[in-house]
BABA-866122 format. One record per residue: x, y, z of N, C-alpha, C in turn; residue in three letters. Coordinates in steps of 0.1 Angstrom, whole numbers, plus 5000, padded with zeros to 4 digits. Layout:
// BABA-866122
XYZXYZXYZALA
...
// end
This chain:
// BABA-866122
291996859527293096939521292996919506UNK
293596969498293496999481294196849479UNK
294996779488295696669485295096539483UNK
293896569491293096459492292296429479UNK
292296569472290796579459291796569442UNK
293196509448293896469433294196309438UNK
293896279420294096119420295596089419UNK
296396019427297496039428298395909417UNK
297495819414297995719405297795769392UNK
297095899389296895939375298695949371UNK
298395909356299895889350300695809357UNK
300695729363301695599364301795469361UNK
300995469350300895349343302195279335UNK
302595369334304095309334304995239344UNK
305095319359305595239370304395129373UNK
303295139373302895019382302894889373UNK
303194869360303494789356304794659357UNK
304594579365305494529371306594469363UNK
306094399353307294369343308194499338UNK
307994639341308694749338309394789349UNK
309494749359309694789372311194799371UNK
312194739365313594729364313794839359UNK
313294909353313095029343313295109345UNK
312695079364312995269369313795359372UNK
313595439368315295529370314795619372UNK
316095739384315695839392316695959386UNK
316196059397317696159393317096209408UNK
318196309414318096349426318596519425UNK
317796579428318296739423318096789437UNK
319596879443319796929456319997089453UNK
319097139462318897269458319697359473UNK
320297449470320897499478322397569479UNK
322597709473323697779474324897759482UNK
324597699494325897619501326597529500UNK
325697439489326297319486327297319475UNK
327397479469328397489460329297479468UNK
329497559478330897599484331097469490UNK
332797499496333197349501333097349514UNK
331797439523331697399544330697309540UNK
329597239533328597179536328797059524UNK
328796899531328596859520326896799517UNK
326496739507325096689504325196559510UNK
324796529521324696379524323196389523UNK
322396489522320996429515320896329505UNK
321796359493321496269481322296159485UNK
323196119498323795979497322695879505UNK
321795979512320695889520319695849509UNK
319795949503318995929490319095789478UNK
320595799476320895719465321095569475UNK
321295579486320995409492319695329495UNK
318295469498317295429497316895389483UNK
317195449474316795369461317495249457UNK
318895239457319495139454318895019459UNK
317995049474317594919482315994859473UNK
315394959468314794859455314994899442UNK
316394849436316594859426316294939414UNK
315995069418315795209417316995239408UNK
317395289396318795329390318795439390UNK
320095499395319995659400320895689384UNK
320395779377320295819370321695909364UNK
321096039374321696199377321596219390UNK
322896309396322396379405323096539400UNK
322096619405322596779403322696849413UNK
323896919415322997079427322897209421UNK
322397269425322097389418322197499434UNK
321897609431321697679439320597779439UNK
320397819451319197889450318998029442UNK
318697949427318198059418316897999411UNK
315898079412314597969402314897969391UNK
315598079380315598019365316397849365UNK
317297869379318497759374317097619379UNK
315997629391315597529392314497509380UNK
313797559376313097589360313797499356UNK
314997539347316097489337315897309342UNK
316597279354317197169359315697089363UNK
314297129366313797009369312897009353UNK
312997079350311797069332313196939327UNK
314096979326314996889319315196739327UNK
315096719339315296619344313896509342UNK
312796599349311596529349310996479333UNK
312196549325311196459315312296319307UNK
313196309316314296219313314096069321UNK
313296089333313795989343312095979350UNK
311995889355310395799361310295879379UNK
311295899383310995939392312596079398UNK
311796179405312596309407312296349418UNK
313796309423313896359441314896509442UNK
313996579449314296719450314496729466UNK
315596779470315896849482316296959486UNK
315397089497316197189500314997299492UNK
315597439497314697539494313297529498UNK
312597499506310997439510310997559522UNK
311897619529312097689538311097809535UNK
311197919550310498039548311398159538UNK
312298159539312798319535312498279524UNK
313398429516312998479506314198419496UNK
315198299500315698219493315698069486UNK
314498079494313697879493312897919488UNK
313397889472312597919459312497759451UNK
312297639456311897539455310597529447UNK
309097569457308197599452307697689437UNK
308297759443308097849424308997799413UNK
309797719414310897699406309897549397UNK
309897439408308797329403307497399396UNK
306697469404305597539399306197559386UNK
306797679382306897729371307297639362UNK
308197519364308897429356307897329351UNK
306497309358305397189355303997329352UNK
304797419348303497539349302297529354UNK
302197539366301497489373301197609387UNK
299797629390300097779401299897669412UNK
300597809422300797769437298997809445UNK
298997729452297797779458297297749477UNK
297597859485297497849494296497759498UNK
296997669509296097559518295997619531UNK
294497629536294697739552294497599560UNK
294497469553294297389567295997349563UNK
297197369558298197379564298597479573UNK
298397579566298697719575298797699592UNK
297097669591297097619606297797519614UNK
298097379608298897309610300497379612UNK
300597459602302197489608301997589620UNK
300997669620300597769629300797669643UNK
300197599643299997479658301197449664UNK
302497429653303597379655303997489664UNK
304297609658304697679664304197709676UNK
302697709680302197709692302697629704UNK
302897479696303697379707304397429713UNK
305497539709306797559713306597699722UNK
305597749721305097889729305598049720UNK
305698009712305998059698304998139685UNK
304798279684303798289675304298259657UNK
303898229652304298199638304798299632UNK
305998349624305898469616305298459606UNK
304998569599304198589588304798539576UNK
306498539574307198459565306598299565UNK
306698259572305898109568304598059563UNK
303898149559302998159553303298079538UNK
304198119531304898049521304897909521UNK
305397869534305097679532303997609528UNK
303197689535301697659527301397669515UNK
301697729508301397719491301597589489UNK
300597519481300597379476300697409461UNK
301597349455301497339437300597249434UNK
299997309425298597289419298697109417UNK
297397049418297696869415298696819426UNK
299396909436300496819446299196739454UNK
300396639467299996569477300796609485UNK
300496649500301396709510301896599512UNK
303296619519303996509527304396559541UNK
303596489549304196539564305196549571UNK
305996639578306996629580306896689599UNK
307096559601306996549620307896599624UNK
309196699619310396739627310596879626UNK
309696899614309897059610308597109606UNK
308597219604307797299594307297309583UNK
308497259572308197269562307997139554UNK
306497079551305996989550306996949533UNK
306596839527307096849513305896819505UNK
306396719492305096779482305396599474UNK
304396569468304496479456303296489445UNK
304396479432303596519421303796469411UNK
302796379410302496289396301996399380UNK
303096359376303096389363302896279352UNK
302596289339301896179332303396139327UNK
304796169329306196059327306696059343UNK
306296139351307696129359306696169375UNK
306996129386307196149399307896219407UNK
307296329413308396459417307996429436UNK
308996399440309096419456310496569465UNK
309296619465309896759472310396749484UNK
311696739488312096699506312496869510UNK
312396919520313096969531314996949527UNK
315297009532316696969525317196939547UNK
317297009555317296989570317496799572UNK
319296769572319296629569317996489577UNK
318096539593316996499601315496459597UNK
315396589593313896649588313396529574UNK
314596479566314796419554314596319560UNK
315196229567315396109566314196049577UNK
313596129584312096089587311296049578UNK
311096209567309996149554310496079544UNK
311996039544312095899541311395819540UNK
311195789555311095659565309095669559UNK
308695769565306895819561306295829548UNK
307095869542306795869525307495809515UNK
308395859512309295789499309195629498UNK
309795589512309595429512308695319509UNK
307295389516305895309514305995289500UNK
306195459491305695439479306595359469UNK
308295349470308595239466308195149469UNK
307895069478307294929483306094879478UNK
305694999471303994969465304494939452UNK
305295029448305595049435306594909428UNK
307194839441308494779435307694629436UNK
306394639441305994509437306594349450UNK
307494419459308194349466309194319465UNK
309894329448311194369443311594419450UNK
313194399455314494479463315294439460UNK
316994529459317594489459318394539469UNK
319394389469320494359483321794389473UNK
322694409484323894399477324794269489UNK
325894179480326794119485327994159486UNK
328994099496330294179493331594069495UNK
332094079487333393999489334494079494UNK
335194089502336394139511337794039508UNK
338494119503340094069493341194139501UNK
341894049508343394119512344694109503UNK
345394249499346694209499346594159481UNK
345294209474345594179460345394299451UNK
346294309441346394409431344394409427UNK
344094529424342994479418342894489402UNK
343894489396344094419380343494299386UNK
344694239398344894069400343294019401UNK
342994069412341494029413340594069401UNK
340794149390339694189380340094079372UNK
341194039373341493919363340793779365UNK
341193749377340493629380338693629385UNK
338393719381336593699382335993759372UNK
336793729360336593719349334993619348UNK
335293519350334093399348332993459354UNK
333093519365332093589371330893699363UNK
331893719356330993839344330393789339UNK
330693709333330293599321328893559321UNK
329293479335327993409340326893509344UNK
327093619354326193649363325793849356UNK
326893889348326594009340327794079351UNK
328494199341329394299344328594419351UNK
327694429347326594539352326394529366UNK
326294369373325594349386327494349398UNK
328094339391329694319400330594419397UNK
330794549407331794609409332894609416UNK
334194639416335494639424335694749429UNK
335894769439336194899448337294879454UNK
338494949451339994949456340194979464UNK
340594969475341595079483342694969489UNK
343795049493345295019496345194879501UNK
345194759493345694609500344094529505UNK
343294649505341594559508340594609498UNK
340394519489339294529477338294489482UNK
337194579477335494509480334794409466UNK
334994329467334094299451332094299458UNK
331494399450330194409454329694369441UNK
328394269447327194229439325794299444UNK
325294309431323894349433322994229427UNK
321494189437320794089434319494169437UNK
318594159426317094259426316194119419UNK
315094119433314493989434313693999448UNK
312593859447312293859460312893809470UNK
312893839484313593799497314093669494UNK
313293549492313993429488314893439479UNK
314593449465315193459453316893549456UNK
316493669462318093729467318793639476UNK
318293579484319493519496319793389486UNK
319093329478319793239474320693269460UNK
320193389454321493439442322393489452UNK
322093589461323293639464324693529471UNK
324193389478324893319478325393249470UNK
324793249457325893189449326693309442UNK
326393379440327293479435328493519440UNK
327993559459329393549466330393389467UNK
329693299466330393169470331093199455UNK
330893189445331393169433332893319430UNK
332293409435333593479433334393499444UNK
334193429455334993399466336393279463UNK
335193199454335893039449337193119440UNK
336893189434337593269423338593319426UNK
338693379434339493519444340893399446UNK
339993309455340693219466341493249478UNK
341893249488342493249501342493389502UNK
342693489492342893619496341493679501UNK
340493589497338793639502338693609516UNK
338693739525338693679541337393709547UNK
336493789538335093799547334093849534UNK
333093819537331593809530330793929538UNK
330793999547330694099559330794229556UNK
329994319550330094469551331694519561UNK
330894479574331794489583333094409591UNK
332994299584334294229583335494279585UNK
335994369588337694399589338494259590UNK
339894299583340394179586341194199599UNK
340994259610341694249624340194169627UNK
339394209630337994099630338193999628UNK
338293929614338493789614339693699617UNK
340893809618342093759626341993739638UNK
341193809645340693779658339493679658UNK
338593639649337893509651338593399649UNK
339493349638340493279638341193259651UNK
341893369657342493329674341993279685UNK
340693309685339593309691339193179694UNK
339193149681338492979676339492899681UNK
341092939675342192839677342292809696UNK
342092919701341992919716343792989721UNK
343993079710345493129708345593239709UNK
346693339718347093489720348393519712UNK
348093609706349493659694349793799702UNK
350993819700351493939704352493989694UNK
352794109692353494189683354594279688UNK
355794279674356694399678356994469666UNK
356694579667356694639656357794759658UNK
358194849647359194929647358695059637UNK
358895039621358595129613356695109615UNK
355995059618354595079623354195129634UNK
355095109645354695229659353495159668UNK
353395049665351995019672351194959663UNK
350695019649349295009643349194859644UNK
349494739643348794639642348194629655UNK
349094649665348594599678347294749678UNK
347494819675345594909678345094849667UNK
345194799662344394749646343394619655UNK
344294559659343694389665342794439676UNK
343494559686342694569701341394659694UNK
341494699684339594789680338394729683UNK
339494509684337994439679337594429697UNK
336194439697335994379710335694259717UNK
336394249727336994149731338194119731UNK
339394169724340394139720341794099731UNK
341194119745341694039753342093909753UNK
340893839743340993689745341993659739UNK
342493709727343593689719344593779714UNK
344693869718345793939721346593979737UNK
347793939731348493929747349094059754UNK
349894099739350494259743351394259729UNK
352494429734353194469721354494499728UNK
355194529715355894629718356594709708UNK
356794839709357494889699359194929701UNK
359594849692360894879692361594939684UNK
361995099681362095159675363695169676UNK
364695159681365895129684366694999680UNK
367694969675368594879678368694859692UNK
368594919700369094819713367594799717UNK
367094889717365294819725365394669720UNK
365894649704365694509695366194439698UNK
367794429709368494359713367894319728UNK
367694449738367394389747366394349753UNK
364994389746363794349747363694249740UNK
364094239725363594059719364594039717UNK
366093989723366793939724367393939708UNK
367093999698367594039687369494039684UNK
370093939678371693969681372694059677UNK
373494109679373794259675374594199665UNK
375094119661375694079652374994019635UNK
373693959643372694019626372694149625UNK
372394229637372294399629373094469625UNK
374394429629375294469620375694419605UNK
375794319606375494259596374394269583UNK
373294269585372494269577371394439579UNK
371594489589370894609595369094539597UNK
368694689607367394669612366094639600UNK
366294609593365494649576365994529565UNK
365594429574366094279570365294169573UNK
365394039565364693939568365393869585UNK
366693889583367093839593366893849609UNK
366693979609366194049622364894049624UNK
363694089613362494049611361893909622UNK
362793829616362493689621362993679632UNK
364093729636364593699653363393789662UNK
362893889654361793989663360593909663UNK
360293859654358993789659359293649667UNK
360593579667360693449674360993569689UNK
361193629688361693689703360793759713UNK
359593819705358493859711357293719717UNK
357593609708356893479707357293479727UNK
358693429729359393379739359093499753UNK
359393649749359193759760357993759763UNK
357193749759355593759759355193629763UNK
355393549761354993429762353493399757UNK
353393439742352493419733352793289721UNK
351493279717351393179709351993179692UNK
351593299690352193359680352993539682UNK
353693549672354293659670354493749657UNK
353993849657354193889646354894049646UNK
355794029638357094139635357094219626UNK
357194339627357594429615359094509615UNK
359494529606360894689604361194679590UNK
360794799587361094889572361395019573UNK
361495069562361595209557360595309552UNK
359795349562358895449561358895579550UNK
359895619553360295729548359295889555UNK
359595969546360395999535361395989536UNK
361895979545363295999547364295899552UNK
365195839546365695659556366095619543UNK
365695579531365995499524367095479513UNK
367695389510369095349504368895309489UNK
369995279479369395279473369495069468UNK
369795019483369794889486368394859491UNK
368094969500366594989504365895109509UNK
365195139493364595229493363095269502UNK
362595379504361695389508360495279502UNK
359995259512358495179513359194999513UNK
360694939515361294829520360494789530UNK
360094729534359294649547359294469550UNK
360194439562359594309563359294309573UNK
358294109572357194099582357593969581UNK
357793939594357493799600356393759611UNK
356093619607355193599618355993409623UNK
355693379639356393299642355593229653UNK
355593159655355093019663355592959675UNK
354992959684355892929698355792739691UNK
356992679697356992549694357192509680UNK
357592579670357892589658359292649654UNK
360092599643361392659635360692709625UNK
359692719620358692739604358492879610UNK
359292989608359293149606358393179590UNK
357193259589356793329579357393429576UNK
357693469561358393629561357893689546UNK
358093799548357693839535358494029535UNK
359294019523360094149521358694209508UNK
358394299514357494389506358194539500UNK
357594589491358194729485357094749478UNK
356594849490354994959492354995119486UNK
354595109480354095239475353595369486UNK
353795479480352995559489353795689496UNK
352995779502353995859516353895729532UNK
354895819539354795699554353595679555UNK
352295759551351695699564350595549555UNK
350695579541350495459530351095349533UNK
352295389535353195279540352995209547UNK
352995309561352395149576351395129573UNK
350295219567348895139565349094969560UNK
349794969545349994839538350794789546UNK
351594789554352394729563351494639570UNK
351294709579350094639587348794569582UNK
348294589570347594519564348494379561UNK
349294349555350294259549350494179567UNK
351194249574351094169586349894089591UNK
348594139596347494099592347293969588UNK
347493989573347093879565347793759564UNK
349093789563350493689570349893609580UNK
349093709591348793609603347693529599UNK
346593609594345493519592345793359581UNK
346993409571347493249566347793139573UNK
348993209582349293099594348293019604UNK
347193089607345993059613345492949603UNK
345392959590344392899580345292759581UNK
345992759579347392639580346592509585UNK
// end
């Protein structure tokens, strides 16, 4: 093939330089008029931006464009002379819209020039299938002048790489399947050649139940020591991610990345419940019960259930969970957890008081080891201005114990914000008492 008779390391004297290797930066340009509108999204470029990230590849840019060649012209002349390496997706197709080819061509001015030992190759495919080829596909075969085919075992339309004397152009299929093969076949080998054995990992720290000012404050030292560039915080409602990145060899990562996480774990303190991508904290509340050789059972009211489906997701969760109940009534509260009508009149369902008789009372009905209780004010609609919307307490309680946990919270949010943090806060409540 014409692939075979170009030197494909010409112009890369810059990447294969290993002391430059940190250096390298990408951009990822997705070609395709659908991706403006809002039915399709580009999970090409997120398969994309994780395989680079995995050797310390810095993603640069990402663009879409649509299928117009002045716009691909414009967007790869401009990109490819910015960045070491340029991942292109989409347009590779037959019709007369997968203007990929001519767009690169014209943008590296460079002619297209039919390959008849692809032709045939796609011609075969189609044979596999009992299928005669149309004459539209003839187009896939045009190779741009100086390319290297890339094979593509799922489809038709093969892709392309092209060494230019700044930058590296890999041409994908945009067909997400069809992508993540020549991933696996191309893109990867050639970072692995390229990165010298350099990779990077990421670490994760998992935070319950902390503001993330709170936690940006206290891993402060963290910056300091190890760089602000390598440690980001990723928020969401009551569970922060603190992620590190370590770019190094296999040894060299497992031993930074362990001090990096032990050290901002040390930092965090108690609120750090897992080191685990996939850590949930109903997961580790359940390894905790697990361990202790203990079944908790719950009664919940303004939550409806969620803790008790939150704990049963984990598998296994027989061993340590016993059962629920939802008591959404004053009297369910009275005659199912023995709740006294005279706290609820007194202090109403949306109290510390009752809180704690609901989890000592589920403790006793259930005949569980622990208990844990909720009742607040969801809203939108319910709240006073003694206790407004997002009011929530949580007890958790101890068979064989007078030591009730509680905690009156005021959560932000619509209802369904609400029980989320609810239930998170419960959760964690339990996992303290476990730590005890």
């Amino acid at each position: 093939m014409a692939a075979e008779s170009y030197d494909r390391t010409e112009g890369l004297s810059n990447l294969l330089d290993s002391s430059k290797i940190h250096a390298m930066d990408a951009a990822i340009l997705a070609v395709g008029s659908e991706l403006l509108g809002t039915d399709r999204l580009d999970t090409n470029s997120l398969l994309l931006t994780r395989t680079l990230g995995a050797f310390g590849v810095e993603l640069q840019r990402k663009v879409v464009t649509g299928d117009d060649v002045e716009a691909i012209v414009q967007e790869v002349g401009r990109l490819s002379r910015v960045v070491d390496l340029l991942l292109i997706t989409g347009g590779l197709g037959p019709t007369a819209d997968d203007l990929t080819r001519e767009g690169v061509a014209r943008a590296l001015e460079r002619r297209l020039i039919a390959d008849d030992e692809m032709l045939d190759d796609i011609r075969r495919k189609f044979e596999r299938f009992g299928m005669s080829m149309p004459e539209v596909n003839r187009r896939q075969a045009e190779l741009i002048e100086g390319a290297s085919w890339l094979i593509n075992s799922r489809g038709t339309a093969p892709g392309m790489q092209i060494d230019t004397d700044d930058c590296v152009l890999f041409l994908f299929p945009g067909v997400p399947t069809e992508l993540e093969r020549m991933i696996e076949s191309s893109l990867i080998p050639w970072l692995e050649e390229h990165s010298e054995g350099l990779q990077t990992e990421t670490g994760i720290v998992r935070v319950a139940c902390l503001s993330e000012s709170t936690v940006e404050e206290r891993i402060q030292p963290a910056y300091e020591e190890f760089g602000r560039e390598r440690i980001s915080v990723l928020a969401s409602p009551a569970d922060i991610q603190v992620r590190v990145l370590v770019t190094g060899r296999a040894e060299e990562r497992a031993r930074e990345l362990e001090a990096m996480t032990d050290r901002i774990a040390g930092l965090v303190g108690r609120a750090a419940y897992s080191r685990d991508a996939d850590g949930t904290l109903e997961s580790v509340v359940g390894e905790l019960l697990s361990a202790a050789g203990k079944k908790v059972a719950t009664a919940e009211s303004c939550t409806g259930g969620l803790v008790a489906e939150r704990l049963t997701r984990v598998p296994g969760s027989s061993e340590f969970f016993e059962g629920a109940t939802v008591t959404y009534s004053n009297r369910l509260k009275r005659e199912l957890l023995g709740v006294k009508a005279d706290t609820l009149d007194r202090h109403g369902a949306v109290s510390r008081e009752v809180v704690e008789q609901m989890a000592v009372g589920v403790v006793a009905r259930l005949n569980s080891d622990l208990g844990v209780a909720i009742s607040g004010v969801a809203g939108p609609s319910g709240g006073t201005a003694a206790k407004p919307v997002g009011t929530v307490h949580v007890a958790v309680a101890e068979a064989g114990s007078e030591d009730v946990d509680h905690q009156e919270l005021h959560l932000p949010g619509d209802r369904r914000r609400v029980r989320r943090l609810a239930s998170q806060w419960a959760l964690e409540m339990l996992r303290g008492r476990l730590l005890r």
